[in-house]
Structures are given as structure tokens and as C-alpha cells.
C-alpha positions in Angstrom: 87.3 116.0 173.5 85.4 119.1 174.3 88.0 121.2 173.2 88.3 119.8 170.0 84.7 120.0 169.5 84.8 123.5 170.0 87.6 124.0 167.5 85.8 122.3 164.5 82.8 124.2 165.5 84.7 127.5 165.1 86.5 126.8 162.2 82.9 125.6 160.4 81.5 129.0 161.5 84.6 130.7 160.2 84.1 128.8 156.5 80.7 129.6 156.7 80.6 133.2 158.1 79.5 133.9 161.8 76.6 135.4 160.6 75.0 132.3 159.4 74.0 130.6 155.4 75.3 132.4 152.8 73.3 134.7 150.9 72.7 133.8 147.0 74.0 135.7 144.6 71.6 138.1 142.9 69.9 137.7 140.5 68.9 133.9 141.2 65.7 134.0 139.5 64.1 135.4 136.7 63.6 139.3 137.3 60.1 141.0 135.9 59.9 144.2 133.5 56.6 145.9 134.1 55.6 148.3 131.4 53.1 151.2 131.8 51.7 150.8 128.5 50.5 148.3 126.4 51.8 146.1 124.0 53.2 148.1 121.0 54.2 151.2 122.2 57.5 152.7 122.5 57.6 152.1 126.4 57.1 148.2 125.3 59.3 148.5 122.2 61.9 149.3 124.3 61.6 146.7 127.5 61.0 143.9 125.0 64.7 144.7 122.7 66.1 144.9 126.2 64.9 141.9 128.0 66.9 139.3 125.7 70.1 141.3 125.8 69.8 141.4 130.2 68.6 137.7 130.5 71.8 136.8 128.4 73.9 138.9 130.5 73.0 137.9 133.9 72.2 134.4 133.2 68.7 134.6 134.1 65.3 135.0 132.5 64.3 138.9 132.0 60.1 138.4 131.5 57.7 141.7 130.2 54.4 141.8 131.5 52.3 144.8 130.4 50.2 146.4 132.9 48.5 150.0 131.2 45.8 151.9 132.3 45.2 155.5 134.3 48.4 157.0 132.3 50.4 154.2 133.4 49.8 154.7 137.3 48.5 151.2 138.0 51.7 149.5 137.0 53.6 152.1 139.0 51.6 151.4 142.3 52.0 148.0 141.4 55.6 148.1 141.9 55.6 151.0 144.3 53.9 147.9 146.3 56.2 144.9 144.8 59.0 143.4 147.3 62.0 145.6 147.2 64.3 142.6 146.1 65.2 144.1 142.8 63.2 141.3 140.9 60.3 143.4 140.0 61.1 146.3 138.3 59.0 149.0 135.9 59.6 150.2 132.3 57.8 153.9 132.4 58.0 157.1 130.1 58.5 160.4 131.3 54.5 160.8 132.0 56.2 158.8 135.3 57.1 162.4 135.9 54.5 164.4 134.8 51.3 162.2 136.1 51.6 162.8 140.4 50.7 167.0 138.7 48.2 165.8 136.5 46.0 163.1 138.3 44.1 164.5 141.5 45.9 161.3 143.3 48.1 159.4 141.2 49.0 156.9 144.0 52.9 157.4 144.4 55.1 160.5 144.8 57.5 160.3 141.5 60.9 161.4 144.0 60.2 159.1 147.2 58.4 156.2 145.8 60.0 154.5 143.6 64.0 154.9 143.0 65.2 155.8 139.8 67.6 153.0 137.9 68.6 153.5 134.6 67.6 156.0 131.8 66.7 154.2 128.7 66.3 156.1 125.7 65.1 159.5 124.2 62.8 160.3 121.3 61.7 163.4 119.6 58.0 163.6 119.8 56.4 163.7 116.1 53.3 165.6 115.0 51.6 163.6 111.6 48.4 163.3 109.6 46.1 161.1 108.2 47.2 161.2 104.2 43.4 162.5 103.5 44.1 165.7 105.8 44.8 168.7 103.4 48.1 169.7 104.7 51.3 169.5 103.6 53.1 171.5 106.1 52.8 173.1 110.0 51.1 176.5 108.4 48.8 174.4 106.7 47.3 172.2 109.3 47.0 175.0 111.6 45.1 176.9 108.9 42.9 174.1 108.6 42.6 173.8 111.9 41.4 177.7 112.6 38.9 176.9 109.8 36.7 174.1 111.8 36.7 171.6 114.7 39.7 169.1 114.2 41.1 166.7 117.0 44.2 165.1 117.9 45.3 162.0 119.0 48.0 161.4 121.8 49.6 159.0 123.5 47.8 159.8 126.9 47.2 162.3 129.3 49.9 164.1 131.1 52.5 162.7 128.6 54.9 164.8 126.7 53.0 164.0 123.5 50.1 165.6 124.9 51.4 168.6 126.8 53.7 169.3 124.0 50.9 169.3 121.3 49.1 171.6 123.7 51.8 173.8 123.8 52.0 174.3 120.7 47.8 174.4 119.7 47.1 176.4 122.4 49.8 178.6 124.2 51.9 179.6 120.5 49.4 179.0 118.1 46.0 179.7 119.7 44.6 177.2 118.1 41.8 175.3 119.7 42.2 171.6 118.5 40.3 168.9 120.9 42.7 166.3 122.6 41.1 162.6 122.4 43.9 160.7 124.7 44.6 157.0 123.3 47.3 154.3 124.8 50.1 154.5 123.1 50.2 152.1 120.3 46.6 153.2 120.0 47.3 156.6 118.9 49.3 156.0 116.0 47.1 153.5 114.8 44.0 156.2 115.1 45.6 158.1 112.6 46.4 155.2 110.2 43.2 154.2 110.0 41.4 158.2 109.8 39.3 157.9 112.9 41.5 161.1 114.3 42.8 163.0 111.7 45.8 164.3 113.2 48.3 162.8 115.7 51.4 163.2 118.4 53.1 160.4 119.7 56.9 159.6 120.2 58.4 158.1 117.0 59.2 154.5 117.4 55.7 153.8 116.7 54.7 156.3 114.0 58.0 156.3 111.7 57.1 152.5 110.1 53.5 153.7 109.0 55.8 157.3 108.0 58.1 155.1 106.0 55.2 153.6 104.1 53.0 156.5 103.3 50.2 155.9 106.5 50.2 159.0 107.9 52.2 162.5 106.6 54.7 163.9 109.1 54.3 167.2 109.7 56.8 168.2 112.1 59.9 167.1 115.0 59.4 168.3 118.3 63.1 168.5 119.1 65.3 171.2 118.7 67.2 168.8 116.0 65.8 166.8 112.5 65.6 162.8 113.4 68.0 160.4 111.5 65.0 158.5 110.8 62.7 160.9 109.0 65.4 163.6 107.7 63.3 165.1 105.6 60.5 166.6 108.3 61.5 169.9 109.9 61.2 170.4 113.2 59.0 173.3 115.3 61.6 174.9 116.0 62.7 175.7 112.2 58.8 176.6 111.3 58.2 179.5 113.5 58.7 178.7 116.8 62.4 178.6 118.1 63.3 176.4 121.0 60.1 174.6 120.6 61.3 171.1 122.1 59.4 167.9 123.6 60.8 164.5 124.0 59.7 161.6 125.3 62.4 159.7 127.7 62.1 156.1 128.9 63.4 155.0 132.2 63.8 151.7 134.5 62.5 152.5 138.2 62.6 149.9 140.9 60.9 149.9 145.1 62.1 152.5 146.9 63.8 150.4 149.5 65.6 148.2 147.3 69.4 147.5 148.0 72.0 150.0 146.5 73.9 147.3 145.5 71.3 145.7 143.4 70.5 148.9 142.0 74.2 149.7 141.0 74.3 146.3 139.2 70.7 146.9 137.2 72.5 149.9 136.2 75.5 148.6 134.9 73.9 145.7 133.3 71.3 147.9 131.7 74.0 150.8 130.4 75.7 147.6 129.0 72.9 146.3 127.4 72.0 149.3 126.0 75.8 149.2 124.0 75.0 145.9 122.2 75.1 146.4 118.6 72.3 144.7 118.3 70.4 147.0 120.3 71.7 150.2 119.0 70.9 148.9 115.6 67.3 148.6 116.4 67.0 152.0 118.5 68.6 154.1 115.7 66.1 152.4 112.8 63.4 154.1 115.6 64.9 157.3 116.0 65.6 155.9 119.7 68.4 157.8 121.2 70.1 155.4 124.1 71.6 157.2 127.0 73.3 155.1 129.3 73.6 157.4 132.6 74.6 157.1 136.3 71.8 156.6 138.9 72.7 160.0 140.3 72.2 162.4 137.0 69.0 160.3 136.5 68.0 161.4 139.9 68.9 165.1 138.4 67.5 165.1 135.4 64.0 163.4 136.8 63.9 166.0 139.9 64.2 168.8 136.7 61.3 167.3 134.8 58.8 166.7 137.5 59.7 170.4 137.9 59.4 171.3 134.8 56.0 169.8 133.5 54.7 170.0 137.0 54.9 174.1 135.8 52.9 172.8 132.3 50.3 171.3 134.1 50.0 174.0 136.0 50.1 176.8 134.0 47.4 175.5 131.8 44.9 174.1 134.3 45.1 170.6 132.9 43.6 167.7 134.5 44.0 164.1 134.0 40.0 163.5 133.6 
């Protein structure tokens, strides 16, 4: 009898695995996007025309919570801090890269804090005008510009809509135009309404209020003209050759979350970003999607901490 006993037991372990219950599948619960910005801008434009495509691909509830504020450094110590289960991940811009430079303590280290998941999109940064503005073109607006105090609006310190407008103000044009930061969806919406005459944000949010005679582009910060607004010329074309500043979105999870769970967040996002659905929506906001392995994000991101690290740098800016 003994023996027997011992025989069902081993053959339950053996159906079970010796190592005790089995593990549930991932993901067997609803998994939360945490955007750096608030509702509106392109960092949120982007996690919400996601979310439904990944919920119906893994079978499970994808929810956006917005969490802005500090340049988008309290949602990124939020889930610095989250469990590293792969259920709580963050939606950032590339300011995730360009803030640990800028802030005097930003709160996380941009290369060992966090781990990078999946590159979302691209988007030429665009320069615009409130319709009252007198300029019609680049030369103009910086010719009105020498000729009295004029501001800007940007989608927050340290991002590329910001350092790239200073670029160009400052370093090529030596042109002394005050920077009034704003959250994202805020900026665009300064310059709608005239309370900042001039603007820089990414496009998603601009091109609409473009479309319908809100605000006057003035000029592309990529090196190429934007399917959506054809018609603007870029920097590069007016005067200033490989003049460029994008602004990239990306998915980062806890630094100790499983491999495993961050190759299949990958895939699922890559995927997702293929649905015609999606693609339809990005191209109608000049959103470029780039599906791309976790190890040329890793690249690319060690590059542009680099990179505007250098900006930040070289022109004594400061977050405050």
C-alpha cells in the first residue's frame, strides 16, 4: 500500500511539475498604460489608438491613466517604483531621454531604470503661428521677432519641441524669443486661442487646428516635408541644412521585469502598431510607426540621451 501511495504521489507531481502550481499565463489581468502627459497630447493620442488594438490582441483589458507633471518625471518614477510584473507599463516621449540632463534630479537614470519596450511612433516637430502674427514665412517671423519681444510656446521643458525651437532662435538665428513651457495639448491650444503668438509642438496635435485655418504653419523640423501638411517647407529647405528635430514615442516598463514578458509586449505592440486601423489614424497625424526590436531601441535611446544630453549642455538650460 505504501508503495502505491508513493507512485500516485509521483506521477501527481509529475502532471503538475515538481516545482509546485502552475504559473498563469501572462497577461491574466488587465495591464495599465501610464502616460507622461495629459490628456490630448500626442503621448496620449498615441496610448489611447493603441490600447483597443492590445486589449483585443491579448484578450485582456489595456486601461490609460494619465499622470503629467515635472516634464513627465512623476509618471516615470511612478513606474520606475511599480511591480516589475509587466502590468504597469509607461507611454513617454523622447523628453524620457532628455529630462535626467535637464532636471537637477529627475528621479530615475533614463539607461538603468526603466527598460526600454517598444518604440512607438515618430513625428516631425512643427513651428506655427497664431493667424494674427504678421508672417507668412520663416524669414518673416524671425524678422518680426528681431523687431520686439515675442514668445513661444512648447510642449515642455527639455523636450525636443523646446530644444529644437532653441536651436534654431538662439544657436542659428540669434534670435532672442522667450520660451513659456505648456503641457502638451496645452501648447497648441495657446496658440489657437493668441495668448502666445507663436508655437512648437509635435504635429498630431497642431495639424487639425492647421487643417482648419487655427494657426499658420510656418515650418517642418525634419529633414523631409510631412504627408500631412505638404505644402509647409521644412528648416532645412529655408536656410538651414540638416536642421532636424523629431519627437519619438516609446513604451518603457520596471527595470527588473521578465525578458519574456518584455519580448511578448514587443511583439504585441509591433503587431498592433500594423493594424490598418492604426496606421490609418497615425498617417492622418503625420505619425510615423516604427515597429523595432528591444535591442535597436536600447541603441537608438543610449544615442539620444547622448545626444540632447550634449543640447542641454551646450546651452546651459535648466529645467526651472
Amino acid at each position: 500500500m505504501r508503495s502505491r501511495f508513493i507512485a500516485l504521489f509521483t506521477a501527481a507531481l509529475c502532471a503538475t511539475g515538481a516545482s509546485g502550481p502552475a504559473q498563469a499565463a501572462w497577461p491574466d489581468k488587465p495591464i495599465r498604460i501610464v502616460v507622461a502627459f495629459a490628456p490630448g497630447s500626442s503621448t496620449d493620442i498615441i496610448a489611447r489608438l493603441l490600447a483597443p488594438q492590445l486589449a483585443a490582441q491579448m484578450g485582456q483589458n489595456v486601461i490609460v491613466e494619465n499622470k503629467p507633471g515635472a516634464g513627465g518625471n512623476i509618471a516615470t518614477q511612478q513606474v520606475m517604483n511599480a511591480p516589475a510584473d509587466g502590468y504597469t507599463l509607461l507611454m513617454h516621449s523622447v523628453a524620457y531621454s532628455v529630462n535626467p540632463s535637464l532636471f537637477a534630479n529627475a528621479g530615475y537614470d533614463a539607461l538603468r531604470d526603466l527598460q526600454p519596450v517598444a518604440m512607438t511612433g515618430v513625428t516631425p516637430n512643427l513651428l506655427y503661428v497664431h493667424p494674427d502674427v504678421k508672417a507668412n514665412n520663416l524669414a518673416e517671423l524671425l524678422a518680426l521677432a528681431r523687431g520686439g519681444k515675442m514668445s513661444y510656446a512648447s510642449s515642455g521643458n527639455g523636450t525636443t519641441t523646446h530644444l529644437g525651437a532653441e536651436l534654431l532662435f538662439r544657436t542659428l538665428a540669434k534670435v532672442d524669443v522667450t520660451h513659456v513651457p505648456f503641457q502638451p495639448a496645452a501648447a497648441t491650444q495657446a496658440a489657437v486661442s493668441g495668448q502666445v503668438p507663436i508655437a512648437s509642438t509635435s504635429m498630431p496635435p497642431a495639424v487639425p487646428h492647421a487643417k482648419a485655418g487655427k494657426v499658420r504653419p510656418i515650418a517642418v523640423m525634419s529633414l523631409k516635408r510631412s504627408p500631412a501638411l505638404p505644402d509647409v517647407p521644412t528648416v532645412a529647405e529655408l536656410g538651414y541644412p540638416g536642421f532636424e528635430a523629431n519627437t519619438w514615442f516609446a513604451v518603457f516598463a520596471p527595470a527588473r521585469v521578465p525578458a519574456e514578458v518584455l519580448e511578448r509586449l514587443n511583439a504585441e505592440i509591433n503587431k498592433a502598431l500594423g493594424a490598418d486601423a492604426v496606421k490609418e489614424r497615425f498617417a492622418a497625424l503625420s505619425l510615423d510607426g516604427q515597429p523595432t526590436d528591444r535591442a535597436a531601441l536600447r541603441r537608438y535611446l543610449e544615442a539620444e540621451v547622448a545626444k540632447w544630453g550634449k543640447v542641454v549642455r551646450d546651452n546651459g538650460l535648466k529645467a526651472d
